[in-house]
VEXGU-694902 format. One record per residue (C-alpha): y, x, z; residue in one letter; residue number from 0; chain. Coordinates in nm, 3 decimals. Example, Ala and Ser with C-alpha at 12.3 -4.5 7.8 and 13.67 -1.06 7.14 Angstrom:
# residues 2
@py: -0.450 px: 1.230 pz: 0.780 rodren: A drenpa: 0 roro: A
@py: -0.106 px: 1.367 pz: 0.714 rodren: S drenpa: 1 roro: A
This chain:
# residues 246
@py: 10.445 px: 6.892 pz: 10.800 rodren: X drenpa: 0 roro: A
@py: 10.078 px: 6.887 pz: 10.656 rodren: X drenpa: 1 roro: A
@py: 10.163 px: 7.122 pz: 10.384 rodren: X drenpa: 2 roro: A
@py: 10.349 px: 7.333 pz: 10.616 rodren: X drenpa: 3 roro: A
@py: 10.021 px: 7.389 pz: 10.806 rodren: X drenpa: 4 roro: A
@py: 9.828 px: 7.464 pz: 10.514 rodren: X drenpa: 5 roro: A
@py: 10.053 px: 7.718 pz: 10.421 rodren: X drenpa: 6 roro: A
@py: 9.990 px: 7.862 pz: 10.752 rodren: X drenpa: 7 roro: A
@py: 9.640 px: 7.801 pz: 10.726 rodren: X drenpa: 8 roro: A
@py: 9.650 px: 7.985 pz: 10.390 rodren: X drenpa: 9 roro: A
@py: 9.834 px: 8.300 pz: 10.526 rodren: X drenpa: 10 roro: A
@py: 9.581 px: 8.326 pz: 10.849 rodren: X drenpa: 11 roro: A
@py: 9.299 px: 8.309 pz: 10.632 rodren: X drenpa: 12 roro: A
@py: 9.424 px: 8.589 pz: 10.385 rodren: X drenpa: 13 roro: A
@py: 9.510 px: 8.809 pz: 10.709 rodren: X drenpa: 14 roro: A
@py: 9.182 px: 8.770 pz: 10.846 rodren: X drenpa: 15 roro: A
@py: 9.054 px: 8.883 pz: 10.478 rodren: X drenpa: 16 roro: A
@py: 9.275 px: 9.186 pz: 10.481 rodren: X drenpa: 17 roro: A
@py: 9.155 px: 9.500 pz: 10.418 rodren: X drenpa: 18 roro: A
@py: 9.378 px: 9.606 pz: 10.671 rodren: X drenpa: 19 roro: A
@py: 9.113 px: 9.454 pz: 10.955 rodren: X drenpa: 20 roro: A
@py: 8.837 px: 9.709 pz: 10.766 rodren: X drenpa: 21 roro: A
@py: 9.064 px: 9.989 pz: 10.906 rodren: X drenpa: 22 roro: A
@py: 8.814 px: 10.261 pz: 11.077 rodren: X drenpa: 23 roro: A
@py: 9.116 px: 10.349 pz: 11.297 rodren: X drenpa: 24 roro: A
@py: 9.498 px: 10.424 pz: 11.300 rodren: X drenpa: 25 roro: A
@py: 9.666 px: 10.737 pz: 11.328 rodren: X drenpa: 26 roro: A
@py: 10.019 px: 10.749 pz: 11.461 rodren: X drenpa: 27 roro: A
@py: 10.231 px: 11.058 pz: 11.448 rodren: X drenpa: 28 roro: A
@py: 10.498 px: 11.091 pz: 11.724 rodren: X drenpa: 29 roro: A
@py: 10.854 px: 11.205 pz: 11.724 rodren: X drenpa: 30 roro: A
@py: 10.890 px: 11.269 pz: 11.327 rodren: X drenpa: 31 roro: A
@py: 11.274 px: 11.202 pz: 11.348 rodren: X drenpa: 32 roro: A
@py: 11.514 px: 11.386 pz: 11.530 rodren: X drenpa: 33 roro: A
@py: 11.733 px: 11.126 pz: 11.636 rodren: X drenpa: 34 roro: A
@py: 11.476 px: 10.955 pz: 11.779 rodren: X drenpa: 35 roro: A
@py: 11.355 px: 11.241 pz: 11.962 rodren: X drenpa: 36 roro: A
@py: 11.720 px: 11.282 pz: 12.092 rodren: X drenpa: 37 roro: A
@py: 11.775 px: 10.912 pz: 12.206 rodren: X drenpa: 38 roro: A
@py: 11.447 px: 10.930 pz: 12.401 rodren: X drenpa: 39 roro: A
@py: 11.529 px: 11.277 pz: 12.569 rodren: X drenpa: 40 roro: A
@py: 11.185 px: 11.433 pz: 12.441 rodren: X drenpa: 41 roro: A
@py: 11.120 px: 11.746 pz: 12.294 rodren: X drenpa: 42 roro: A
@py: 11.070 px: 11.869 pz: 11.952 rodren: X drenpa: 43 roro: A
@py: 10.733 px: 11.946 pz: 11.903 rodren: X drenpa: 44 roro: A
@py: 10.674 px: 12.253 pz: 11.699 rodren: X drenpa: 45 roro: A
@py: 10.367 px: 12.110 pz: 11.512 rodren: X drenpa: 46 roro: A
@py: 10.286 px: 11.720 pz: 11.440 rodren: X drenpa: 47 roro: A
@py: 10.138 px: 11.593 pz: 11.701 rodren: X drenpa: 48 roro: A
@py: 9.978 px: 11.224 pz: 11.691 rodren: X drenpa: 49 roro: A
@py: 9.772 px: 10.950 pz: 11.855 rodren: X drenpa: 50 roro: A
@py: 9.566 px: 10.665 pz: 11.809 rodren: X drenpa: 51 roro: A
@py: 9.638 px: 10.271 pz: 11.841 rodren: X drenpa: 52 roro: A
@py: 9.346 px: 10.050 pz: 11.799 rodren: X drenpa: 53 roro: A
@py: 9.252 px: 9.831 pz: 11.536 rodren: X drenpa: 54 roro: A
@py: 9.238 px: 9.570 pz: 11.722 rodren: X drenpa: 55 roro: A
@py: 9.601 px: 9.562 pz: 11.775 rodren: X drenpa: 56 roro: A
@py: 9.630 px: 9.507 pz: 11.453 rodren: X drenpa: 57 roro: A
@py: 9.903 px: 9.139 pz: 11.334 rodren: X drenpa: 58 roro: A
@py: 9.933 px: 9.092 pz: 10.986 rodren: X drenpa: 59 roro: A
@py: 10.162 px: 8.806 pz: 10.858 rodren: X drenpa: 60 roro: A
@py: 10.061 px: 8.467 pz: 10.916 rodren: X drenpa: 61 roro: A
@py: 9.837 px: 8.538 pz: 11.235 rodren: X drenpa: 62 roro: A
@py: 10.081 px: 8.404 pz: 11.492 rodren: X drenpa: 63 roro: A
@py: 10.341 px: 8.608 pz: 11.732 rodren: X drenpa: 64 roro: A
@py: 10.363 px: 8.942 pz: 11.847 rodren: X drenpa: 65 roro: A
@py: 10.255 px: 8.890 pz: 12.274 rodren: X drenpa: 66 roro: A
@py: 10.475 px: 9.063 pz: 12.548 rodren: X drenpa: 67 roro: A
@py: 10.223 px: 9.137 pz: 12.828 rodren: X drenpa: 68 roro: A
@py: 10.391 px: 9.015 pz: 13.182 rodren: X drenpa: 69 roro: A
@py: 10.562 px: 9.257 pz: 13.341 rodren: X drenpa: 70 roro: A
@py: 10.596 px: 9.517 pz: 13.043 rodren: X drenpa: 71 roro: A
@py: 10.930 px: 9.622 pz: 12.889 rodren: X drenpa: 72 roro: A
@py: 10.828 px: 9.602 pz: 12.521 rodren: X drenpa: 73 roro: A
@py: 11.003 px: 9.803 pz: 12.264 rodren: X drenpa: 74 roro: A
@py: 10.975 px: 9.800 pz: 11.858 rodren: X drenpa: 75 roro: A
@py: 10.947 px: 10.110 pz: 11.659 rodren: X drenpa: 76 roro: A
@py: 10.934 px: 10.037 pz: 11.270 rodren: X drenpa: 77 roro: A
@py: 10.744 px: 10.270 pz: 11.048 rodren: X drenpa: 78 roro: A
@py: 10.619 px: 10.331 pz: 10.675 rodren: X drenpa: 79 roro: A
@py: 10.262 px: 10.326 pz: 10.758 rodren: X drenpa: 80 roro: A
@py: 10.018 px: 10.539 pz: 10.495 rodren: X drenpa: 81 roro: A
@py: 9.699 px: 10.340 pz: 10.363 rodren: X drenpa: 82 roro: A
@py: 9.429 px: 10.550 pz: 10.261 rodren: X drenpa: 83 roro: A
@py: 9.218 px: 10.508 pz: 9.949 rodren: X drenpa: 84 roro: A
@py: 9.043 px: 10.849 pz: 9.969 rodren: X drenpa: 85 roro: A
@py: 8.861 px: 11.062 pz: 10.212 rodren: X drenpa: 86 roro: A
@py: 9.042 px: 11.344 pz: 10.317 rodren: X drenpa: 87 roro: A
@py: 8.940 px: 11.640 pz: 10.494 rodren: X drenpa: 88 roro: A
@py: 9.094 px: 12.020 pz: 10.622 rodren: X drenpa: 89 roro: A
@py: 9.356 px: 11.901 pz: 10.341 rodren: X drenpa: 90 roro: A
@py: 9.581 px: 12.249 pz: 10.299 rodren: X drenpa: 91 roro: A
@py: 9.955 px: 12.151 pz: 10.390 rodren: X drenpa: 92 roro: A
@py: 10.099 px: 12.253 pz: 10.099 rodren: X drenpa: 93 roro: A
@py: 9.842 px: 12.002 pz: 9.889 rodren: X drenpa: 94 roro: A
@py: 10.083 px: 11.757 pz: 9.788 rodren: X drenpa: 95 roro: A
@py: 9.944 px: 11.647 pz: 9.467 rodren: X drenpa: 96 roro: A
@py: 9.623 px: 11.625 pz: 9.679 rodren: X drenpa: 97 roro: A
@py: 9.784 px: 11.458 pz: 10.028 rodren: X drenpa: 98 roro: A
@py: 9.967 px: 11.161 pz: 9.719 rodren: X drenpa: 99 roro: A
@py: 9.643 px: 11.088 pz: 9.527 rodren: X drenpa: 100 roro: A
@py: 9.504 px: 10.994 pz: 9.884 rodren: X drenpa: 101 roro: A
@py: 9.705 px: 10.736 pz: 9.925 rodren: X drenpa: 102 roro: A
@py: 9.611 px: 10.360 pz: 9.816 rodren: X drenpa: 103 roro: A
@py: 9.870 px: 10.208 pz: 9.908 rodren: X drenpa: 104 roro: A
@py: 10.183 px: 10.150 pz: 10.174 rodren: X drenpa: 105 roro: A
@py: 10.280 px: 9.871 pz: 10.457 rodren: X drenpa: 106 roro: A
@py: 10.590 px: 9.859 pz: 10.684 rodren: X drenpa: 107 roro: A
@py: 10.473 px: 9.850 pz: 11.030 rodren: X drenpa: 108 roro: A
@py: 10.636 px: 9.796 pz: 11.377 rodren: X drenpa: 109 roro: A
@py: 10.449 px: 10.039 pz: 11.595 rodren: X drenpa: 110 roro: A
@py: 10.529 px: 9.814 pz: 11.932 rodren: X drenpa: 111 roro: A
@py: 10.506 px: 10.031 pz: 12.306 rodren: X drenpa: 112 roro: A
@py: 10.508 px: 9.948 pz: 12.606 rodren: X drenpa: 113 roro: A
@py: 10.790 px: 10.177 pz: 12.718 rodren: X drenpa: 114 roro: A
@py: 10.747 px: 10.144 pz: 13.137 rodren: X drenpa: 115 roro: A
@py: 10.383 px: 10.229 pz: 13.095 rodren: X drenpa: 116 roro: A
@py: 10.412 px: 10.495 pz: 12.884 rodren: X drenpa: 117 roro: A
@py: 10.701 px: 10.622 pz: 13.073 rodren: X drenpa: 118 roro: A
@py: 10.486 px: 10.573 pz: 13.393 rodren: X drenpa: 119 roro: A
@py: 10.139 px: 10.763 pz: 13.248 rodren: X drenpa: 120 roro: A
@py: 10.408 px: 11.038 pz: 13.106 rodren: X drenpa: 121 roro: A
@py: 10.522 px: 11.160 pz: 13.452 rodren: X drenpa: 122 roro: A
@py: 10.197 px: 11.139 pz: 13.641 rodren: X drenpa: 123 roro: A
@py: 10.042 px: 11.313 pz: 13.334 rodren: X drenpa: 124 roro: A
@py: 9.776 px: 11.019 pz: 13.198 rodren: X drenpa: 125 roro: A
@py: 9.674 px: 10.905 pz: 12.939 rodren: X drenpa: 126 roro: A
@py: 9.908 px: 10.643 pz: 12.760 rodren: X drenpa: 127 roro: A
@py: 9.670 px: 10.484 pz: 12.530 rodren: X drenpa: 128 roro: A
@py: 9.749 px: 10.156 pz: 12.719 rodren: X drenpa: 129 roro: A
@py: 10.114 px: 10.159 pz: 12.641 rodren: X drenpa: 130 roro: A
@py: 9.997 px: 10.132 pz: 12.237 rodren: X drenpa: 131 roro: A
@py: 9.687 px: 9.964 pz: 12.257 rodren: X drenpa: 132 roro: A
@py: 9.737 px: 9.594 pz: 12.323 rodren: X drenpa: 133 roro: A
@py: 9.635 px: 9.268 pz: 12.106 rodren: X drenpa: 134 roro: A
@py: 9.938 px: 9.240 pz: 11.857 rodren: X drenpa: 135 roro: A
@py: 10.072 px: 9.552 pz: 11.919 rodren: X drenpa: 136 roro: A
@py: 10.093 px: 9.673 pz: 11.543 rodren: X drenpa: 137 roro: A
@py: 10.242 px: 9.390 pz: 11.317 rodren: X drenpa: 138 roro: A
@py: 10.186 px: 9.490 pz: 10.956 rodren: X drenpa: 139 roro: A
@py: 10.345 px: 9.395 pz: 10.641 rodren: X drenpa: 140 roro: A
@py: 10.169 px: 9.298 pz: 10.308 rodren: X drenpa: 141 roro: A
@py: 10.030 px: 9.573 pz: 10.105 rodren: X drenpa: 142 roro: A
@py: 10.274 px: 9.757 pz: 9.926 rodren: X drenpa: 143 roro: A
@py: 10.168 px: 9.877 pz: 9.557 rodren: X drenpa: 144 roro: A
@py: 10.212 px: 10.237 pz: 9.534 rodren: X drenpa: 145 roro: A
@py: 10.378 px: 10.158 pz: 9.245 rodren: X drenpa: 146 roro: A
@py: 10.651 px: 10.034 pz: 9.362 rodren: X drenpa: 147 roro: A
@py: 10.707 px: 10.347 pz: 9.583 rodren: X drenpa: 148 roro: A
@py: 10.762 px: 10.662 pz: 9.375 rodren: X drenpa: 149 roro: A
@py: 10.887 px: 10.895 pz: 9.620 rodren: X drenpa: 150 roro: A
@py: 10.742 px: 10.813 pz: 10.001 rodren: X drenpa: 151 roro: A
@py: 10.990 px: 11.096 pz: 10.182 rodren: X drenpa: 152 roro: A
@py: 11.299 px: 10.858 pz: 9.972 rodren: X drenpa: 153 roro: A
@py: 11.298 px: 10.540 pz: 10.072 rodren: X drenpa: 154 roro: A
@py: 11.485 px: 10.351 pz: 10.345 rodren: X drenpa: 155 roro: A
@py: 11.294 px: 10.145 pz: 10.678 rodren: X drenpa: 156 roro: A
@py: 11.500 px: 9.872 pz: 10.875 rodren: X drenpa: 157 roro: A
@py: 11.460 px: 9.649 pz: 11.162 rodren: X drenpa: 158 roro: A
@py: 11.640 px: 9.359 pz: 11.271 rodren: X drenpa: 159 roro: A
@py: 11.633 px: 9.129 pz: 11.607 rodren: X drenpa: 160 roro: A
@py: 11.765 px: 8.815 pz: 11.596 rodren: X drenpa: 161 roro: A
@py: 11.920 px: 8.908 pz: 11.256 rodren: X drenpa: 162 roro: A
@py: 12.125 px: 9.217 pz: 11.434 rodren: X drenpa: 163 roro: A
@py: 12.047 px: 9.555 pz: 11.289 rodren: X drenpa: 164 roro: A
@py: 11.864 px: 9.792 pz: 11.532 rodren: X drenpa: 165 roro: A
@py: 11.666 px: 10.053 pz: 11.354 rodren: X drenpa: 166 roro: A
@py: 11.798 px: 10.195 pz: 10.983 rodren: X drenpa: 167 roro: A
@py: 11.667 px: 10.558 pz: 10.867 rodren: X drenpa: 168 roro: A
@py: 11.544 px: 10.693 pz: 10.541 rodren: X drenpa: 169 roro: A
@py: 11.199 px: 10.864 pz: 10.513 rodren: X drenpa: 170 roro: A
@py: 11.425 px: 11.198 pz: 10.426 rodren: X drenpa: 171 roro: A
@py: 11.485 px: 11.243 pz: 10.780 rodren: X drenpa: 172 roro: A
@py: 11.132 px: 11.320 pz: 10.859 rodren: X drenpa: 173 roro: A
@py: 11.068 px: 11.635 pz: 11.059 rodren: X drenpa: 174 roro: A
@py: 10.719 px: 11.684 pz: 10.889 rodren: X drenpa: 175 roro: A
@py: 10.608 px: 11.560 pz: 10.587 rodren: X drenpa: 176 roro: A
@py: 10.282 px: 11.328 pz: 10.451 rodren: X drenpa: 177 roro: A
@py: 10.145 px: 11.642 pz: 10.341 rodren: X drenpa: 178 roro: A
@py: 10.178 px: 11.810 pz: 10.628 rodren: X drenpa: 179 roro: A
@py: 10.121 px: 11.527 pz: 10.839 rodren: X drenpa: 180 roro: A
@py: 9.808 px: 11.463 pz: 10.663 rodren: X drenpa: 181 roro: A
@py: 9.669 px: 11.849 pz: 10.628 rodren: X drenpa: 182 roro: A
@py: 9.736 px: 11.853 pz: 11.054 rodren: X drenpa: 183 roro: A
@py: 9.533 px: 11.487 pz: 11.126 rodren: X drenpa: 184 roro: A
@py: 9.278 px: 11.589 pz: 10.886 rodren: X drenpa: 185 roro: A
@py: 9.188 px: 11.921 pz: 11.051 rodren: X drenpa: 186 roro: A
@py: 9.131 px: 11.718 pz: 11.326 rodren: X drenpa: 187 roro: A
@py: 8.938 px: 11.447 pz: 11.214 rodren: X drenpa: 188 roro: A
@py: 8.845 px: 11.297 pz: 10.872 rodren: X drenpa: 189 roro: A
@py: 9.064 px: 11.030 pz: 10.700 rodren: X drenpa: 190 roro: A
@py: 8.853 px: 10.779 pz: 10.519 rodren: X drenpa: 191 roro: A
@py: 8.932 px: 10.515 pz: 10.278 rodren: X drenpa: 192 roro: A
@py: 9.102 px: 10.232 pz: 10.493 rodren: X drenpa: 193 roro: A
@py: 9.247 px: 10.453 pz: 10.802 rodren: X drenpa: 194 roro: A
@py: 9.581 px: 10.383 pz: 10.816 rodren: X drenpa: 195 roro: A
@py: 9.850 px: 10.652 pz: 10.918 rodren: X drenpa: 196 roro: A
@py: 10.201 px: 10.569 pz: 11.085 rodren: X drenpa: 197 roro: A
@py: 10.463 px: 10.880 pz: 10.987 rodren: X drenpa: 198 roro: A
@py: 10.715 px: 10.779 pz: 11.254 rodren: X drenpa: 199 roro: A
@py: 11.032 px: 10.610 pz: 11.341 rodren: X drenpa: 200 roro: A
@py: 11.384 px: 10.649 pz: 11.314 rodren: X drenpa: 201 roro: A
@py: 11.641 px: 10.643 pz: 11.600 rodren: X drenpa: 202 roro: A
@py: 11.739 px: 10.267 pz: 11.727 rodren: X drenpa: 203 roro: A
@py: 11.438 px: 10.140 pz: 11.920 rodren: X drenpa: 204 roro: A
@py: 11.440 px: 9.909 pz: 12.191 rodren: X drenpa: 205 roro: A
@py: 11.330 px: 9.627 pz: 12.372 rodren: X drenpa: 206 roro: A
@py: 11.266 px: 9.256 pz: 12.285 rodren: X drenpa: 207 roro: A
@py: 11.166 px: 8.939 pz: 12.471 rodren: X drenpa: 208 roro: A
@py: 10.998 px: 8.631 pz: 12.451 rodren: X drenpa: 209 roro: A
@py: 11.221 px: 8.413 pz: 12.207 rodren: X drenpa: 210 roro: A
@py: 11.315 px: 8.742 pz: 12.009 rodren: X drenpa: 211 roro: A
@py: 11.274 px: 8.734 pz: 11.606 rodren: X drenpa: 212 roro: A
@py: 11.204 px: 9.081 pz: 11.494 rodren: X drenpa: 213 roro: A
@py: 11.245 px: 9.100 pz: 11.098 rodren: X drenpa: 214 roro: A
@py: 11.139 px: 9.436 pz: 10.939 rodren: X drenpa: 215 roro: A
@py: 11.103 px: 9.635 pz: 10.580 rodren: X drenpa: 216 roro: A
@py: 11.177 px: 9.870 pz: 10.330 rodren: X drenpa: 217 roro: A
@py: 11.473 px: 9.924 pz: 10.067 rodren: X drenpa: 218 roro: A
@py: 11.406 px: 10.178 pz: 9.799 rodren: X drenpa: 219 roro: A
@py: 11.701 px: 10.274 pz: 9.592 rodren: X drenpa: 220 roro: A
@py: 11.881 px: 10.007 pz: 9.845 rodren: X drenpa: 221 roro: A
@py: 11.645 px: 9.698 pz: 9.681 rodren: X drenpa: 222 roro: A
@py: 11.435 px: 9.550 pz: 9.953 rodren: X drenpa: 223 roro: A
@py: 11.076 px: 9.546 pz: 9.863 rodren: X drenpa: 224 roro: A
@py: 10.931 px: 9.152 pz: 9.855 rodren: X drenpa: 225 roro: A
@py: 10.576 px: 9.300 pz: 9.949 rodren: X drenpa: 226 roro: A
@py: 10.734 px: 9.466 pz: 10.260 rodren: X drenpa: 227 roro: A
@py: 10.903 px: 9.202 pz: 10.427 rodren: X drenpa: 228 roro: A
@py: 10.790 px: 9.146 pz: 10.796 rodren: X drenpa: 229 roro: A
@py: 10.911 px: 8.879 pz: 11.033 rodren: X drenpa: 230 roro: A
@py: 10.711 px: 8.835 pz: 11.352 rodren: X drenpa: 231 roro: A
@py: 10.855 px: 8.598 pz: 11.652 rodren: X drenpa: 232 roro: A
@py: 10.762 px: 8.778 pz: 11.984 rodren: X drenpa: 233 roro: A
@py: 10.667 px: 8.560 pz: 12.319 rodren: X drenpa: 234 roro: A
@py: 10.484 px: 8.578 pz: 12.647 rodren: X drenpa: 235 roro: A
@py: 10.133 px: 8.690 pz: 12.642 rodren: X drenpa: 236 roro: A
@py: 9.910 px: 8.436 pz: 12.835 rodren: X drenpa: 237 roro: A
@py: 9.650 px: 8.699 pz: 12.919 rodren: X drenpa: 238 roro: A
@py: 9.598 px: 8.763 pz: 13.294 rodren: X drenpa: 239 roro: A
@py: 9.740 px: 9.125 pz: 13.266 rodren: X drenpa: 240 roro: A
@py: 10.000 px: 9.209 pz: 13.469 rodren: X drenpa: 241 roro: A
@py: 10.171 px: 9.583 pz: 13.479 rodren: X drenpa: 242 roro: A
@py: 10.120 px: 9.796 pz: 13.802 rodren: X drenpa: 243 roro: A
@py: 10.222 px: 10.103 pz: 13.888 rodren: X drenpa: 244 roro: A
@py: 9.846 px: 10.312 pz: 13.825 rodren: X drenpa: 245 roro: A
């Protein structure tokens, strides 16, 4: 049991170290994949579109679970998530040499939402930075050595609950592209060494609950990648939010 906590220990104390916590913000684009689009009835959008999540809502392994805030119907949305080692500005879309060299690294992320608010702020026409935005709300992986990624539009992202397959989808399937993802965010406002950028998620998403194990990561040429490997146990946030109707 003692070295059991010290492990834990350990891992807490290199998440807290991360240089994942010295993100200046991350960028998440929204409905990159078609079947996703389909299964949530939205449209296409003819450019990339994206949004911010806070750093703040930042888990990285070791830290503890992912929290459910009472009363919100809490769904999972894995991702390749982009870590940037560069500073990129008014990139030109068809820079790919230039969008690849800006990259430091990769991390499988579950982009978590909470689907009634956003579904809520959606048809009165808000703002749904709330639905994205709470503690624990982005669990990250370990940093994956870009390396061991050779091609980032080839490579495959799952997601398990409860050791049931929910989400499966390889990069391929994009609708846009890093480089085109980045050129578009980057025209917009700078990148800097650090930001991290979600590129989407495949069809499959859902909800989990308290007592739900979600287990996430990436195969490339169908070998799962050791550095990419995310397991996060969700339960009940004890915070004193509670969802209302706005």
């Amino acid at each position: 049991m003692f070295a059991l906590r010290r492990t834990m220990a350990t891992m807490a104390a290199q998440g807290s170290s991360s240089p994942f916590k010295q993100a200046g913000k991350v960028v998440c684009i929204g409905r990159n994949y078609a079947d996703h689009i389909a299964e949530l009835k939205n449209m296409k959008p003819k450019q990339p579109f994206f949004f911010l999540k806070p750093t703040s809502s930042i888990l990285l392994p070791g830290e503890g679970p992912c929290l459910r805030p009472k009363g919100v119907d809490m769904h999972y949305e894995v991702e390749l998530a982009l870590v940037m080692g560069k500073m990129v500005r008014d990139l030109r879309a068809d820079d790919t040499q230039g969008a690849l060299d800006a990259i430091k690294e990769y991390a499988v992320a579950i982009d978590m939402t909470a689907r009634n608010a956003q579904n809520e702020a959606k048809r009165k026409g808000l703002p749904w930075d709330i639905a994205k935005g709470f503690d624990t709300f982005l669990p990250l992986s370990g940093a994956i050595p870009k390396a061991a990624i050779a091609d980032p539009h080839d490579v495959e992202l799952f997601l398990e609950v409860n050791g049931a397959e929910r989400q499966r989808g390889s990069t391929g399937l994009m609708i846009y592209r890093i480089p085109r993802v980045l050129s578009d965010i980057s025209k917009v406002m700078t990148l800097h060494p650090g930001d991290i950028v979600l590129t989407g998620t495949p069809a499959g998403v859902g909800p989990v609950a308290p007592g739900d194990v979600m287990r996430a990561g990436v195969r490339v040429r169908g070998r799962e990648l050791d550095e990419g490997r995310l397991e996060v146990r969700v339960e009940e946030s004890q915070s004193s939010y509670v969802f209302a109707e706005t």
